[in-house]
N, C-alpha and C positions, 0 to 999 in steps of 0.2 A: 497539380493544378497550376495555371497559367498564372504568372506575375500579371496584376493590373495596372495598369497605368491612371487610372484612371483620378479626376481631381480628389481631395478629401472630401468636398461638400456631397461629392454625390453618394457618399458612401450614409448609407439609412441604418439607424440602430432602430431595435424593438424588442422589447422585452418578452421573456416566452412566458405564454399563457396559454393554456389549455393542452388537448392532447395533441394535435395537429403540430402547435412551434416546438412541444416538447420531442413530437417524434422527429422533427428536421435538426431538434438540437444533439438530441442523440445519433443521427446516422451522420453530421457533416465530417467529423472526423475519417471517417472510412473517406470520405470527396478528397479531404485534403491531405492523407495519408496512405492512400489507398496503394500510390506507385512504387510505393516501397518494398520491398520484398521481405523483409522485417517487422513489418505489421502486421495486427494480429489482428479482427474485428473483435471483441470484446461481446458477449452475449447481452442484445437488447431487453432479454427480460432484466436483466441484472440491473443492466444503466437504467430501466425504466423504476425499478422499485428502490435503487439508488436514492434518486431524484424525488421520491413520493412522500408527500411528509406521513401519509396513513402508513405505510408501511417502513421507513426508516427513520428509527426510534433516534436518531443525533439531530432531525430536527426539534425537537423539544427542547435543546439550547440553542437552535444556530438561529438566525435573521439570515435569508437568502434572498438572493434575487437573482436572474441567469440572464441574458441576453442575449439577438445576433444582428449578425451583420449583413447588410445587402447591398449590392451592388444592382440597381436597377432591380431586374424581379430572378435576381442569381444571388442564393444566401452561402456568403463566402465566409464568414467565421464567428463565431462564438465564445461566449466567457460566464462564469462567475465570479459573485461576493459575496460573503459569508463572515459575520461576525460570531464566535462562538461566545456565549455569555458565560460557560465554564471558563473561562481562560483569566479573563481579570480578579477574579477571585484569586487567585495562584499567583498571577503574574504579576500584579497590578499594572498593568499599563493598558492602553488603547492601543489595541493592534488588533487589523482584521486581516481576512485575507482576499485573496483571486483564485480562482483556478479554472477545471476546463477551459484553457487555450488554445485554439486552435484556430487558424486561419494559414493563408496562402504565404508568400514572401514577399509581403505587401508593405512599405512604410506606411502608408494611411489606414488600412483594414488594423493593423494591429494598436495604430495609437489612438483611434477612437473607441476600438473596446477599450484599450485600457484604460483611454480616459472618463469611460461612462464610469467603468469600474471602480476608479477612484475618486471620483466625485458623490457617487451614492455612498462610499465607506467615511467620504469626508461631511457628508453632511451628519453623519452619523454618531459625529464624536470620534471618529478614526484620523489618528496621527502618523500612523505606521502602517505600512501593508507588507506582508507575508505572501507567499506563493511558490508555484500553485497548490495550492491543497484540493483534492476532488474528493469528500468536501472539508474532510474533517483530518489535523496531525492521525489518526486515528485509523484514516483510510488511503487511498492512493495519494501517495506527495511526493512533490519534487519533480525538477525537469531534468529530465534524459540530457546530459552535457557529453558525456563519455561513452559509448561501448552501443553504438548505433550498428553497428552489423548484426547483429542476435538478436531474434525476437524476444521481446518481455516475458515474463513470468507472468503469473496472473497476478490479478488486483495490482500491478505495477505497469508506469507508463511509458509510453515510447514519442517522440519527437526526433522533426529534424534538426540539424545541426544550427540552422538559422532561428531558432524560437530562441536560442538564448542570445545572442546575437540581435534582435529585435530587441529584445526584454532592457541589454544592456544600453542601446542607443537610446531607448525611454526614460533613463535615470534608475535603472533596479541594480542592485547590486549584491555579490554573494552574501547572503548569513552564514551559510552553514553545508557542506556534503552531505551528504547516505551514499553508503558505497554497499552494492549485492558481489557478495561475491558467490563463487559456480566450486560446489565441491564435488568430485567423483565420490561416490560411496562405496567404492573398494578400497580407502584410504585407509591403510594399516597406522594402528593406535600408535603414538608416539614416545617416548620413554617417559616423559614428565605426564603425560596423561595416564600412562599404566599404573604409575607408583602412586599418585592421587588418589586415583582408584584404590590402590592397593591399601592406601594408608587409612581411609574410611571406609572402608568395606561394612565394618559391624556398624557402623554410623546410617551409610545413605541405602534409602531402600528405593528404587523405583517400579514405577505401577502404573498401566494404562488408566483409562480415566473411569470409571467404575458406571455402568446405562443402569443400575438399580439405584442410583442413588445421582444420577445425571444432576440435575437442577441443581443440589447442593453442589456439586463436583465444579460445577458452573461457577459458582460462587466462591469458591476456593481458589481457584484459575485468577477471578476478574479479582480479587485480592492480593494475590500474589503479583500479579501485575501492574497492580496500580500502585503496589509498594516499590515491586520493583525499579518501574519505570521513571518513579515519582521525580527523580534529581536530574535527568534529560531536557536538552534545550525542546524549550514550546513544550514540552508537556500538559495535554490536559489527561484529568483521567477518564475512563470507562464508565460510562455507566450501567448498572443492575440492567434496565430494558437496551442498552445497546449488546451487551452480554448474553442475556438472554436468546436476543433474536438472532446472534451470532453462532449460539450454540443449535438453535434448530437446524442450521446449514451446515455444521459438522455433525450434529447427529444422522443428518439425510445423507453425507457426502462420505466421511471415513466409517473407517473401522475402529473402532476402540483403541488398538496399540498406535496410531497415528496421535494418540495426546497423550503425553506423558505425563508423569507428575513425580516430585524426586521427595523425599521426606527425611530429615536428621531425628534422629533418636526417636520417630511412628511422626512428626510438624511437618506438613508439607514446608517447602521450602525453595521448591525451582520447579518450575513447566516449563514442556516445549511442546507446540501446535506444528505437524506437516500436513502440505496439502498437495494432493492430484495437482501436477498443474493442467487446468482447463485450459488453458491457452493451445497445449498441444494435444489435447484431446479435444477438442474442436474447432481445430486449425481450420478446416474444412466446411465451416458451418455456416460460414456469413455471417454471424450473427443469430441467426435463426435456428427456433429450435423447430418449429412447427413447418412440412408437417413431418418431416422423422426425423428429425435432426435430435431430438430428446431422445428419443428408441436406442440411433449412433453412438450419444453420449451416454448415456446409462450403460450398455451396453459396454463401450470403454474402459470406463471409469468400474466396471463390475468383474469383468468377464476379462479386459489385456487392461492392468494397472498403467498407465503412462511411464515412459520410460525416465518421464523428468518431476519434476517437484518442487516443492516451494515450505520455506522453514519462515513465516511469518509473525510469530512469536515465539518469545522466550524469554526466560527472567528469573532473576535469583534475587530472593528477598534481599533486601541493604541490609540486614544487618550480618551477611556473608561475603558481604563483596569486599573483593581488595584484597581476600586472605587465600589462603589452601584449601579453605573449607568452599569456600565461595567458589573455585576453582574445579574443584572436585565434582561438584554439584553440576557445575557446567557442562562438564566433561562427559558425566553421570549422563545426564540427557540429551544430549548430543550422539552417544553412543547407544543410547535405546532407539533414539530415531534414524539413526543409520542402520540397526537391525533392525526395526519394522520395515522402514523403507524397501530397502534390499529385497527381505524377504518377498513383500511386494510385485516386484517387478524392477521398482526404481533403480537408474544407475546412472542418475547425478542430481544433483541438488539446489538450489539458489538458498540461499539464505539472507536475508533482504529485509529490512535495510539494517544497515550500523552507521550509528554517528560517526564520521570522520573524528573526532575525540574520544569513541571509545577504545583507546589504544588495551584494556586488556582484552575486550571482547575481539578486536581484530587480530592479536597475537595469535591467542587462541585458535583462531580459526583460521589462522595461517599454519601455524603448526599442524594440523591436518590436512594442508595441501589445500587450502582456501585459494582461489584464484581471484581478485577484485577487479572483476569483469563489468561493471557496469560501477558508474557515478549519474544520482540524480543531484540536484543543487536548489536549495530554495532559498532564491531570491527578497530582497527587503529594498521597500523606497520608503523614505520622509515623505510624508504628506504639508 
C-alpha cells in the first residue's frame, strides 16, 4: 500500500458498526499486508465470529470498540480497544488494551487511530495501555518485531517491520517478548529428558483426551491451565464458556491423541493441546471458505495432515514446576505430541508463544532442537 502523504486533518475516523464496516474491518489487513509474500489471509468466517459478541464467549468481560480509518472514500487502517474487566480483579490496576493494527506506513493514519484508541481507554478510567491484544492475553498477542520472513502459524500474527517503529515514535514502549520457536519432530530425546522419564515412569501416565467423557475432560484442561498459567505477566484466566466453545473447535478439528493429558500417581497434572496449522492448509483460500474452499480444507486437514503444526497450549500445575517432577511432566507431553504429530503427517512444529522470562520452559525446549524463530513484543504506554 502507497505511503500517504496526505495532511492529518483529512484523515476521518468511524467506528465499525454493522455487518458492512465489520466486513471492511476484517478484509483491510489483506490491503495493507497483502505484498508480502509471508502473509497468510486468516479465514474470514473465523475473524467474523472473532469479533461477534453472540458467538465469542470473552465478550462477556471485555468493553470493545473497533474503528477505521479513511482517507477521503479509501479505508486505509484500522484498530481496537478492549478493557477486559477479568484483569483488575487479579491485577489490580487500570490497564486496557489496543490491538488489530493495521494501516499503511503512514505517520498520521497510525497516530490518529492510536489516538482515538487511547482517548476512549482514557475516558474510561484507563491509565495504562497494553498491546496489541486481538482481543484477549488469551488470543492472538503481540507484535511480529523479529522473524518477518516465515509465514505465521495460525491464531498467531504477522506485521511489517515499521508497525513497531510507528508504535515506538507514538510513545509505546516494550513490556515484555513471546518468542515461537520452530521444532523439527524428528528431534531425538535428549539424555536429561530420557532419564526424567526414566526416573518417573511408575509415577506419570499420559492419555489423549477421553470424547466419552469430553465436557468434563474440558474441565480438567481449563483447570490445569488456569493453575498453570496463573503466575504469568497479564495473566487473565479462562473461562468455563470460553473453554467450552474452544473445545467444540478441537472436537471438530483433531483427533483425540492431538490433546494430551499427563497424570502423577492417576491427578492430572500437565496438558498439551497441538493443532493442524490452518494457515498452511489454506494458504490458498483467500480467506474464503465458500464455495469449495471448506470441501479443500476438510479434505486437508482429513485425508493429507499438514505438514506443519502449532503447540498453543501447555502447562504443568505450580505445584510441580521448578522441580524434576515438574520437568518430567514437561517432557512427558511434549513427547506424546511429537508422536501423535509425526504419526500424523507432521514434520515441524511451532510451539508459541513463551514468555521471554520463562527461562526453564525455553531451556527445555532448546534442548530439543528449539529454534526461536520468531519474536512478538507487546508494547505499554502511560496514559
Amino acid at each position: 500500500m502507497a505511503i500517504s502523504t496526505q495532511p492529518a486533518e483529512q484523515i476521518r475516523i468511524t467506528p465499525v458498526a454493522g455487518r458492512r464496516a465489520t466486513t471492511r474491518f476484517i478484509d483491510l489487513p489483506a490491503e495493507v499486508l497483502g505484498d508480502d509474500p509471508a502473509w497468510r489471509t486468516p479465514l474470514r468466517i473465523e475473524r467474523r465470529m472473532q469479533l461477534s459478541p453472540k458467538q465469542n464467549p470473552a465478550f462477556e468481560h471485555l468493553e470493545f470498540r473497533a474503528w477505521l480509518a479513511w482517507q477521503g472514500e479509501r479505508c486505509v487502517g484500522r484498530i481496537s480497544a478492549q478493557i477486559d474487566r477479568l484483569r483488575k480483579p487479579i491485577h489490580g490496576d487500570d490497564v486496557g488494551y489496543f490491538g488489530m493494527l493495521d494501516a499503511p506506513d503512514d505517520d498520521n493514519v497510525f497516530a490518529a487511530l492510536l489516538t482515538t484508541a487511547e482517548q476512549w481507554l482514557r475516558e474510561r478510567g484507563v491509565n495504562t495501555v497494553h498491546g496489541p491484544f486481538n482481543l484477549t492475553i488469551n488470543e492472538e498477542c503481540g507484535l511480529l518485531v523479529d522473524g518477518f520472513e516465515t509465514p505465521p502459524a495460525m491464531m498467531m500474527g504477522h506485521a511489517k517491520p515499521y508497525y513497531a517503529r510507528q508504535l515506538e515514535r507514538l510513545g509505546f514502549s516494550k513490556a515484555i517478548d513471546l518468542y515461537a520457536y520452530w521444532v523439527a519432530l524428528d528431534f531425538e530425546h535428549p539424555r536429561a529428558m530420557r532419564r526424567l522419564l526414566e526416573r518417573y515412569a511408575q509415577r506419570i501416565t499420559v492419555r489423549p483426551i477421553d470424547n466419552k467423557t469430553f465436557v468434563a475432560e474440558l474441565d480438567v484442561i481449563r483447570d490445569l491451565f488456569n493453575d498453570a498459567w496463573a503466575n504469568n505477566w497479564g495473566f487473565v484466566p479462562l473461562t468455563q464458556e470460553e473453554f467450552r466453545d474452544m473445545g467444540k473447535t478441537l472436537k471438530l478439528l483433531l483427533p483425540n491423541e492431538l490433546v494430551q493429558i499427563a497424570e502423577v500417581d492417576g491427578e492430572p497434572a500437565a496438558f498439551i493441546v497441538g493443532l493442524p496449522n490452518l494457515n498452511e492448509a489454506a494458504r490458498d483460500l483467500n480467506g474464503r471458505l465458500l464455495p469449495v474452499g471448506l470441501f479443500k480444507l476438510l479434505w486437508r486437514l482429513k485425508v493429507g495432515f499438514p505438514k506443519t503444526a502449532r503447540v498453543p497450549l501447555m502447562g504443568v500445575r505450580q505445584r510441580y514446576q521448578g522441580g524434576p517432577l515438574g520437568a518430567a511432566l514437561a517432557y512427558s507431553v511434549i513427547g506424546a505430541m511429537q508422536t501423535a504429530l509425526y504419526a500424523r503427517g507432521a514434520r515441524g512444529c511451532e510451539l508459541s508463544w513463551i514468555l521471554e522470562t520463562n527461562k526453564g520452559m525455553r531451556d527445555m525446549i532448546e534442548s530439543i532442537g528449539g529454534d526461536r524463530y520468531k519474536t512478538y513484543r507487546i508494547y505499554e504506554k502511560s496514559l
